[in-house]
C-alpha positions as CSV (number, residue, x, y, z in Angstrom):
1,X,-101.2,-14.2,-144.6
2,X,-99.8,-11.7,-147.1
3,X,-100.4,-8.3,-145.3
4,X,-97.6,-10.0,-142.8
5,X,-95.3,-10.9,-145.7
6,X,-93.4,-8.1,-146.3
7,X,-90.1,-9.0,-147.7
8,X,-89.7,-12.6,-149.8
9,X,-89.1,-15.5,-147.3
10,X,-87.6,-18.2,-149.9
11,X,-88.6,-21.4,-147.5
12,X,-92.0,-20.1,-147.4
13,X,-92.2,-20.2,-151.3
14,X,-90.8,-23.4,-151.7
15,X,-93.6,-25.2,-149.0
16,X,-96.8,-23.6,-150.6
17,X,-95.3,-25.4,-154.4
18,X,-94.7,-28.3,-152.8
19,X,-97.9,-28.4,-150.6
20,X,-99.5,-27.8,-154.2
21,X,-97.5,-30.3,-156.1
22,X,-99.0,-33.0,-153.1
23,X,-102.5,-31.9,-153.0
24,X,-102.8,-32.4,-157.2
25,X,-101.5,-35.9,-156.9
26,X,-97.7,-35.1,-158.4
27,X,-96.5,-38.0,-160.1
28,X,-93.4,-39.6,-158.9
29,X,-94.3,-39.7,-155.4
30,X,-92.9,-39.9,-152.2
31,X,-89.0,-39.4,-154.5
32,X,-91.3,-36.4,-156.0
33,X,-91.7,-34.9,-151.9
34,X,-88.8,-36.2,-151.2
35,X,-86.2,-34.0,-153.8
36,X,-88.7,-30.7,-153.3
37,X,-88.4,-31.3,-149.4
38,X,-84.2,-31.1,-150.2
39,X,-84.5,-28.3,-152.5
40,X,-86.8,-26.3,-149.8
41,X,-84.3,-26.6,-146.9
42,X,-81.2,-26.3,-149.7
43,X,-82.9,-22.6,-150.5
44,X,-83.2,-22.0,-147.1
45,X,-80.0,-22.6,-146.1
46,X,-78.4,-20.4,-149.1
47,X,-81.2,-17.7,-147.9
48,X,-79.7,-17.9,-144.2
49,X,-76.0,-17.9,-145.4
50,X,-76.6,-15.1,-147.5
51,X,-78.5,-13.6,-144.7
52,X,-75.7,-13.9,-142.3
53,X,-72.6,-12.7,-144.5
54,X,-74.7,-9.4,-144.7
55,X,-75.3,-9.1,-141.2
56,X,-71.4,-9.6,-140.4
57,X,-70.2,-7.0,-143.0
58,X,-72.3,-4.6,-141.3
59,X,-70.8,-5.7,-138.1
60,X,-67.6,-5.4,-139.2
61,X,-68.0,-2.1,-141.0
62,X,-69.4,-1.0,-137.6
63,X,-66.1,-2.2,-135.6
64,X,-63.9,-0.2,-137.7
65,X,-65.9,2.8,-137.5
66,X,-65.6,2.8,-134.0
67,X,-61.9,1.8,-134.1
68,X,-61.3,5.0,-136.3
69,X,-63.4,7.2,-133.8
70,X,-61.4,5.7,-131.0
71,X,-58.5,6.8,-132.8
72,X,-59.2,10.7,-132.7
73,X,-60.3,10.5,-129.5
74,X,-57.1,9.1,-128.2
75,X,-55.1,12.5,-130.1
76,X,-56.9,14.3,-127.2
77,X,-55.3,15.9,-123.3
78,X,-56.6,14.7,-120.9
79,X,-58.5,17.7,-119.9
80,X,-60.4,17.7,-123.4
81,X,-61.4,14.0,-122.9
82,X,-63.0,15.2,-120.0
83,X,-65.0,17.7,-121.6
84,X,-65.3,15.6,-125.4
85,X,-67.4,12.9,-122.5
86,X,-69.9,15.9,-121.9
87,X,-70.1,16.1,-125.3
88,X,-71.1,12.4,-126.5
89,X,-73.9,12.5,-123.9
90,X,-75.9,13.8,-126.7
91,X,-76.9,11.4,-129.4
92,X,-76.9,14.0,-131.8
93,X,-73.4,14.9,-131.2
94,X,-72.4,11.1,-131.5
95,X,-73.9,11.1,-134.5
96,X,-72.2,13.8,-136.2
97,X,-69.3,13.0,-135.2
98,X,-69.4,9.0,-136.1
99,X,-70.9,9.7,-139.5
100,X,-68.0,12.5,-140.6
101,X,-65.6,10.7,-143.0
102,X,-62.7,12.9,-143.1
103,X,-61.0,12.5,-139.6
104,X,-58.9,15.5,-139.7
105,X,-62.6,17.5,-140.0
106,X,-63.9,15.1,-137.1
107,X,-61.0,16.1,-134.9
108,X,-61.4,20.0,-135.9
109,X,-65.1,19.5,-135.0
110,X,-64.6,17.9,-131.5
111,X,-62.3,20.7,-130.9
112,X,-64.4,23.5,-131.2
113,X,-67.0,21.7,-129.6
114,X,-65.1,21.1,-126.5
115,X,-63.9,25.2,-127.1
116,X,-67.4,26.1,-126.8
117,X,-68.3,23.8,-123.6
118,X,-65.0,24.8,-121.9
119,X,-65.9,28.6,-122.7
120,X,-69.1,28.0,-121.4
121,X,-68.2,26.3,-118.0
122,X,-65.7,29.2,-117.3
123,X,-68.7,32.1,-117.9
């Protein structure tokens, strides 16, 4: 069971103590079970919550990313839209051009990339 237990799974824990607790004979009983049973799922829940919040801040990190790129994109002509499309077939070129903070060096770079395609389709 542990070489598939790779990161800490909280619900998990909380089971194999209680599981433990019931196969020594815990005193207190069923109210015993009972309170670990809450605590288990309480843990759980937190774990999830937790979980989630991280997941959506990623999300919503993404979202603006792609707002901001939409952004430059939109400064374009028409006619360098056209060729910036040839561009973003590569995944590599997304890439680069996502992950660049400064926007004003984004721009600049989708320029003289869609210099070099449009100097290229007129050769």
């Amino acid at each position: 069971m542990a070489r598939f237990q790779k990161k800490s799974f909280p619900l998990y824990e909380d089971c194999t103590s209680l599981y433990v607790d019931s196969v020594q004979g815990a005193s207190g009983g069923r109210k015993l079970k009972q309170s670990h049973i809450g605590a288990a799922i309480e843990g759980f829940v937190q774990y999830k919550k937790m979980q989630t919040s991280k997941t959506m801040e990623a999300l919503n990190e993404k979202k603006k990313q792609d707002e901001e790129c939409l952004v430059d994109v939109m400064e374009l002509t028409d006619v360098e839209k056209a060729y910036a499309m040839n561009i973003f077939k590569s995944k590599i070129d997304r890439e680069v051009f996502i992950k660049m903070k400064n926007k004003n060096v984004r721009l600049i770079w989708l320029k003289q990339q869609i210099r070099v395609l449009g100097v290229e389709a007129n050769a």
